[in-house]
C-alpha positions, 0 to 999 in steps of 0.5 A, a space after each residue: 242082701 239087706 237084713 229084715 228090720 222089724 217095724 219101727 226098728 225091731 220088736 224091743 223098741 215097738 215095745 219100749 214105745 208102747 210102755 212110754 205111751 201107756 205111762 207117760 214117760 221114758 221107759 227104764 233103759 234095760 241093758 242086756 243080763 245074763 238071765 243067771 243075773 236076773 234071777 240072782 245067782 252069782 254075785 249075790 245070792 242072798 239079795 232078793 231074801 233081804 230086799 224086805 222085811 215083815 215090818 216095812 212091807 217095803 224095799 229097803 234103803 239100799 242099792 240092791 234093792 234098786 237094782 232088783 226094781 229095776 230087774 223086774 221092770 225089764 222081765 215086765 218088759 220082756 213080758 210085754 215083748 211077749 205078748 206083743 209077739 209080731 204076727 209075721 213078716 210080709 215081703 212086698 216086690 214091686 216088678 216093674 220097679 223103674 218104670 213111670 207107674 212106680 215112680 210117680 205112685 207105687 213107691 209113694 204108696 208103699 212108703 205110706 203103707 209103712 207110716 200106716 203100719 209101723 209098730 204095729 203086727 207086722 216087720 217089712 221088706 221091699 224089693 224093687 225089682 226089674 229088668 234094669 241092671 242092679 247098678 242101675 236099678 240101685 242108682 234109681 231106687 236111690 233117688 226114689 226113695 230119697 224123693 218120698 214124703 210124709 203126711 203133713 201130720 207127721 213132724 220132720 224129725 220123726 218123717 226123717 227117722 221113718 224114710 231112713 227105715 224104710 229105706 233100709 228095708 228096702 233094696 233093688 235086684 235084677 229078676 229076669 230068669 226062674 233061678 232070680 225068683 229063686 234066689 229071692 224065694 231063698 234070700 227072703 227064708 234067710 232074711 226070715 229066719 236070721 231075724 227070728 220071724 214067722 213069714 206071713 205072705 209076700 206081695 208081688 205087685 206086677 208094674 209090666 205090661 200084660 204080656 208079661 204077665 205069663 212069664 213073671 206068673 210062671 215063675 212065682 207059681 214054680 219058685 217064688 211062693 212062700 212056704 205052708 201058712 203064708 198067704 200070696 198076693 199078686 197085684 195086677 195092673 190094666 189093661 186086662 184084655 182088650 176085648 171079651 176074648 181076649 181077657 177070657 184068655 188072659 184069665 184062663 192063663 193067669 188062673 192056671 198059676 194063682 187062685 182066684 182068692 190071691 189075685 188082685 185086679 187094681 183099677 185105681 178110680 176104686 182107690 179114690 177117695 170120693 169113690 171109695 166113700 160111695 157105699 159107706 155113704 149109702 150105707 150109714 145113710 141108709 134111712 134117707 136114702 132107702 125111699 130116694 135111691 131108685 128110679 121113682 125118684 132119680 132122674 138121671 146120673 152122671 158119671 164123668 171123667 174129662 182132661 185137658 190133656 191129650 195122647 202125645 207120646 201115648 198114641 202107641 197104647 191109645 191108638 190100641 185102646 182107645 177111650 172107651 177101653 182106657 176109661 169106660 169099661 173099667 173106672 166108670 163102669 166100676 163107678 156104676 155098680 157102686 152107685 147102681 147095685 143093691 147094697 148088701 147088709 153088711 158092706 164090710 163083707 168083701 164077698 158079699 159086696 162083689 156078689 152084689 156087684 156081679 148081679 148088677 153088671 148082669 143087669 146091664 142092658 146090651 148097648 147099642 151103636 146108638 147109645 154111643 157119641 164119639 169125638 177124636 181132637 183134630 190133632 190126634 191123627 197127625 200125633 199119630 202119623 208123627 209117633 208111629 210114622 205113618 203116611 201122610 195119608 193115614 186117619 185115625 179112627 180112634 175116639 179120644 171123646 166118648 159118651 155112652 147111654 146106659 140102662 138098666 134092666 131092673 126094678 130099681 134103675 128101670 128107664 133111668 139113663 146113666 150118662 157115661 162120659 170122658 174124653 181128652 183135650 177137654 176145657 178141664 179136667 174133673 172127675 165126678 158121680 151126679 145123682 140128680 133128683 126129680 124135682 115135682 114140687 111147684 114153689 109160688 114165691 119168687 125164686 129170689 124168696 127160695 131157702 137153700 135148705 127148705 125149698 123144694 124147687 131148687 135142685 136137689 142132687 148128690 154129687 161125689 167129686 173125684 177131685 180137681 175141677 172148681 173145688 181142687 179136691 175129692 168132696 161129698 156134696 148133698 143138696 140142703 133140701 134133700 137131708 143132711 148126710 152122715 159122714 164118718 167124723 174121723 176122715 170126712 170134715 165140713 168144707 169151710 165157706 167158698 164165696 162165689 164158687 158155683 157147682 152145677 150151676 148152684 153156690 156151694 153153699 146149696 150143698 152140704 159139703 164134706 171132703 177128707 180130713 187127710 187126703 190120700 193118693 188112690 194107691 196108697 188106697 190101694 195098697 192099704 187094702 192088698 196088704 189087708 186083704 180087702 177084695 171088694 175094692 178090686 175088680 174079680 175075674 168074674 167081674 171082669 169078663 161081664 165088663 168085657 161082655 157088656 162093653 164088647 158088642 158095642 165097640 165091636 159095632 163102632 170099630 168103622 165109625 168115624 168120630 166127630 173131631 173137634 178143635 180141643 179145650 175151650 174152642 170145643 164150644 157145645 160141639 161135643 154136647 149131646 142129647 138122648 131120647 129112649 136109648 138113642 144118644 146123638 150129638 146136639 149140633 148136627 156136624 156137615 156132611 156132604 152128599 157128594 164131596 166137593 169144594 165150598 161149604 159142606 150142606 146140612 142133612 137138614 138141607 136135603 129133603 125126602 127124595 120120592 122115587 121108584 125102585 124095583 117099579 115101587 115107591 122110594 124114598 129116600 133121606 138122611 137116616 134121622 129124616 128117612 127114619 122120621 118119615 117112616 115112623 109117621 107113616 107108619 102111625 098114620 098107616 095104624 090111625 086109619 086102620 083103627 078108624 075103619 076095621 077097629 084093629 091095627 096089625 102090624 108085623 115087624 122085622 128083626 136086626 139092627 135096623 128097626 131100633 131107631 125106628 122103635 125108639 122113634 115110635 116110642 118117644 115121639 108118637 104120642 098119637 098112636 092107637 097102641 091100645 088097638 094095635 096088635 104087633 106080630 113078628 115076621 121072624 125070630 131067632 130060636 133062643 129063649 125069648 129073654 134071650 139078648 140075640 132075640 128079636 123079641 128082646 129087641 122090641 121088649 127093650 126098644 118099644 114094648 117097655 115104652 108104649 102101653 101095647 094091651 099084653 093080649 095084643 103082643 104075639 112073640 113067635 113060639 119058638 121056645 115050647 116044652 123047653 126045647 127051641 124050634 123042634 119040628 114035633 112041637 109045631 111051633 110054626 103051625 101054632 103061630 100061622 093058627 094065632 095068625 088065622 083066627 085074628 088077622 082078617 084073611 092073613 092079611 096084615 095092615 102093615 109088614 115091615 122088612 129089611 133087606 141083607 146084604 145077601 138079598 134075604 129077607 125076613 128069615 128067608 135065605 138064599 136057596 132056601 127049602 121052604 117059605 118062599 112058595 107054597 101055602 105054609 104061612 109060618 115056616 122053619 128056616 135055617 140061616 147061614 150064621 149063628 144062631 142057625 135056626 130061625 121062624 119066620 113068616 112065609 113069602 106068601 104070607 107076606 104078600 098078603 098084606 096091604 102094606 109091605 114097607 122094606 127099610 135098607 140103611 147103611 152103606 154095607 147096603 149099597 152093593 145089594 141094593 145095586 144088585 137087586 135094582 137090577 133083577 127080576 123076580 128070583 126069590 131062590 136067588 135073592 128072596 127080597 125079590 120075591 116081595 110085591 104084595 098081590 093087591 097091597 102096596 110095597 114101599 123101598 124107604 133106604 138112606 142115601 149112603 143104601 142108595 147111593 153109597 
């Protein structure tokens, strides 16, 4: 057992360093004296009587008298000891202490936390603990700590003397069974008490994978804690989950041992300095920011992680997570709420910054499967098939190259895209947040005539970058012609001069530049703030499952997506690069796709044209889902401008589900001629949850078209599922409301323009198989119940359907293929397959269905 020492080698010599610094000098060396001594009652008794006299005021000149000086200068010493009292000791375990995590950063971190705080409030011990053997483990921790380093500030002799403390305070044990977390529970009282200490807390830092994290909680809870008035912190490391469910269960699980307020959740891009600085940044330039920060004035951000290297030797995780699990849902999403959340008065309040980070991951809009891009490099699934030995014949659908289109759903941020963005075997590896500035200022005179820090057409932009790249280190760059920032002078300094270095496309001498007076790894960070207790820089458990509830849906809608593969490094070329319109994301470059695999050069989606048949003895049309979506919207605008022209009004009734979305998005960001001031838009059904609901229909077209278009609010009929607070109730007739609305503003119910979609179970609107109602009668609006959740549903009558002059009925996708064979083949069996039971009596009914729908 090692014994405890306090910081800087005990209390006497912190003291003894403080009284040097406060006078100047080496302090008087005070050799230990029976306190009898010190108050002078043995030898010479009368000593202290006759050190003075009435006349001189003063010492005289003898040796007792020197020697009672010098006895008053220690019990002034011993004074000192007592007021600087240490606060406590805190014991740190690092679990996990042999692994790669630690070696490389942990250790490192925990050395820097005693450079920071020696001779301060608190004495230390470290234990390094793992499932190693102890001679092992020993050897191991051995090397470790003799490979530990020292700021550069910090001069040899005295770097040489601070590793040799803590080496001494610190020692490996093998912690497997819940009697070795006892006997370190009993070890750390003894140490405790045989140096005369108060226990303040003990820090036990999980290094290990998540599935043990039970186990190792069990038995902290059950024999590690530390006694009344020391605190427990618990360091955990990610992954935390792997999806919404599973991370609610890791948290249920971990939350039956600790209290929210002892659990620390590191994510270590919180660490980095550049990333650390982004809320102080706001905050102490509050003034000039307050009028820009916002999405009158920001055209978009940027936040982007990209490496050189790739997975080999880590297929075995990546093949699990994947790139979006292992960078965007945690680094770059916590990046995002720094940047996108409101800032709270008082930044130094750990509470109030995780409140305020709460509500902007609620403000996150849902993603759709369109808002992402996915690349896997062309090695990777060899890399796999190699590690994991799997057939020749195995391809990987992992994505290794992400990028992801975020919105939000506030005042602040409406409309502006946030761009998510990282991936491997990349052309180099950089990490940084971009706040690019509308720019409406026009300058006449030549470009070569424009000033840096007076011309307003130069880009105007805020860029904190993480490290590495062109630069090399973390940076706050703020364009010239925005303001010149204000930066804490003691750890941010100027960057000095870098001719012929460009960032973004400018010189850095476009920007004001700053980057840290002594930079630091992210885990020193990290670790500092544990040992301080600052939750702010830590991921919460709330915070936590709101990440996996906004991430979740998207990955499950990608889980059978094939990424785009590209070469890697600089071969990508702009393979990769990618454009977005409304909330739609897409590569630039269109990959080859073959319609019938085969030999010879694969032809372009741009090669087919729209191929015009008959389905069911109704037109078909048939495309590439970009083109097959183009040709419908345009048919749709020219279907609106002609009814405008000839009744005035244009009513058009839309379907639910995921495929209309890109159909919206097209409607809202390419048809700038359509007569949305005359058009009244209905729904053909609704889900029964409150409108604001994500799962309602009504969001849908409020997040995909509405908030895009200037549709009259009095055009805009959502169905009245959610009345008197109660969803789709009977006595609130819900349904006859909504056939009454439709009666007396839609000429003869009949529609201008229906459009439908087609389930994989040949349903249709909400209209179900076997379904008791809507599919004949003369209900116009009706009650239905679906096979999945939510259960209950509204939806426009077949009859009511049937009445409408056009009916268009958009299929996609190859989940459709089997349906769309089926229903080819059928007549009219509306009970059977209710998407039969469509055909307009004096309208027009048109199939518009992708290749892979039609033709698998």
């Amino acid at each position: 057992m090692h014994s405890p020492v306090p910081a800087v080698g005990g209390r006497s010599h912190g003291c003894k360093q403080r009284f040097e610094a406060e006078r100047g000098g080496p302090a008087i060396a005070c050799s230990p004296t029976p306190i009898s001594r010190l108050l002078g009652s043995e030898s010479e008794p009368d000593q202290a009587a006759h050190c003075t006299d009435g006349e001189e005021r003063g010492p005289r000149r003898h040796p007792g008298c020197w020697k009672m000086l010098t006895v008053a200068m220690c019990m002034a010493l011993l004074g000192c000891l007592q007021a600087q009292e240490l606060r406590g000791h805190v014991s740190v375990i690092l679990l996990g202490a042999t692994g790669d995590l630690a070696r490389k950063y942990l250790w490192q971190g925990l050395f820097q936390l005693y450079l920071d705080e020696a001779g301060k409030d608190y004495s230390f011990s470290f234990h390094g603990a793992a499932l190693t053997s102890t001679k092992q483990g020993q050897a191991f921790i051995a090397k470790v700590l003799e490979s530990l380093s020292c700021p550069e500030d910090v001069a040899p002799d005295r770097c040489a003397e601070l590793k040799g403390q803590f080496q001494r305070l610190s020692a490996y044990r093998h912690l497997a069974t819940s009697e070795d977390y006892m006997a370190l529970s009993k070890d750390i009282e003894a140490q405790v008490q045989h140096g005369g200490l108060r226990e303040a807390g003990r820090i036990f830092y999980f290094s290990v994978p998540p599935f043990a994290y039970a186990d190792i909680a069990r038995n902290i809870n059950s024999s590690c804690r530390p006694g009344p008035g020391a605190w427990l912190r618990v360091v955990l490391e990610k992954p935390f989950g792997h999806d919404h469910l599973s991370a609610q269960q890791l948290a249920t699980e971990l939350g039956g041992f600790f209290r929210e307020e002892e659990m620390y959740r590191v994510d270590h891009y919180l660490g980095k300095q550049a990333v650390a600085q982004i809320l102080p940044f706001r905050d102490q330039n509050r003034k000039a920011l307050d009028g820009l920060w916002s999405r009158h004035h920001v055209e978009r951000v940027e936040i982007i992680m990209k490496e050189t290297v790739d997975a080999e030797g880590r297929t075995s995780f990546y093949e699990e997570y994947g790139v979006i699990r292992d960078v965007l849902q945690n680094h770059l999403t916590e990046v995002l709420t720094l940047v996108a959340m409101e800032l709270p008065h008082n930044i130094s309040s750990s509470e109030s910054v995780l409140q305020h980070k709460l509500r902007a991951f609620r403000a996150l809009r849902g993603l759709q499967k369109g808002s992402a891009v996915l690349g896997q490099y062309q090695a990777y699934s060899e890399q796999v098939r190699r590690e994991q030995q799997k057939p020749d014949s195995f391809r990987s659908l992992t994505p290794t190259f992400a990028g992801v289109l975020v919105h939000m759903d506030n005042l602040r941020w409406e409309g502006v895209p946030f761009i998510l963005m990282s991936g491997k075997a990349l052309d180099e590896r950089v990490g940084y947040v971009r706040i690019l500035f509308r720019n409406q200022a026009y300058c006449v005179q030549n470009d070569e005539h424009w000033v840096a820090d007076q011309s307003q057409c130069l880009p105007r932009q805020i860029v904190f970058y993480i490290g590495h790249g062109e630069l090399g280190s973390p940076a706050v760059l703020v364009s010239r012609n925005l303001f010149r920032p204000s930066l804490p002078s003691e750890s941010w300094k100027g960057l000095g001069a870098r001719p012929g270095l460009r960032l973004f496309g400018r010189p850095l001498s476009d920007f004001y530049a700053y980057r840290p007076v002594r930079e630091q790894d992210a885990y020193s960070v990290l670790i500092s703030r544990i040992f301080h207790g600052r939750k702010d820089s830590f991921v919460t458990t709330e915070n936590l499952l709101a990440s996996w509830g906004f991430w979740t849906p998207l990955l499950d809608s990608l889980a059978h997506e094939v990424p785009r593969l590209y070469p890697g490094g600089a071969e990508n070329g702009h393979l990769l690069d990618f454009e977005f319109s409304g909330a739609q994301l897409y590569f630039s470059q269109r990959q080859p796709e073959r319609l019938v695999p085969g030999p010879g050069p694969a032809p372009m989606p741009s090669g087919f044209q729209v191929l015009k048949a008959k389905y069911r003895e109704s037109p078909l049309i048939s495309a590439w889902p970009e083109e097959l979506i183009a040709k419908l919207a345009d048919d749709i605008e020219a279907t609106a401008v002609r009814a405008v022209r000839r009744f005035g009004t244009f009513h058009l009734a839309l379907s639910g589900g995921s495929s209309p979305v890109p159909l919206f998005q097209q409607l809202a960001t390419r048809h700038y001629g359509f007569p949305w001031a005359h058009t009244h838009l209905w729904l053909v059904d609704e889900r029964c949850v409150p409108l604001w609901d994500p799962e309602s229909n009504f969001q849908h077209l409020q997040t995909h078209l509405l908030q895009h278009v200037r549709v009259p609010y009095y055009n805009i009929h959502p169905m009245p599922v959610h009345l008197h607070q109660r969803l789709c109730a009977e006595e609130d007739q819900g349904a006859q409301t909504y056939a009454s609305e439709i009666s007396a503003l839609v000429a003869n119910s009949s529609f201008d323009l229906v459009l439908l979609g087609m389930g994989a179970d040949g349903h249709t609107a909400s209209l179900f198989p076997q379904s008791p109602s809507g599919l004949d009668g003369e209900q116009l609006v009706v009650l239905t119940e679906s096979p999945s959740r939510p259960f209950q549903r509204m939806s426009l009558s077949l009859p009511l359907i049937n009445r409408a002059r056009k009916v268009a009925v958009l299929v996609m996708g190859r989940v459709k293929r089997e349906i769309t064979m089926l229903v080819s083949r059928v007549g009219h069996e509306p009970k059977k397959w209710p998407i039969s039971g469509v055909l307009p009596s004096s309208g027009q009914l048109v199939w518009y269905m992708d290749y892979e729908a039609f033709l698998g």
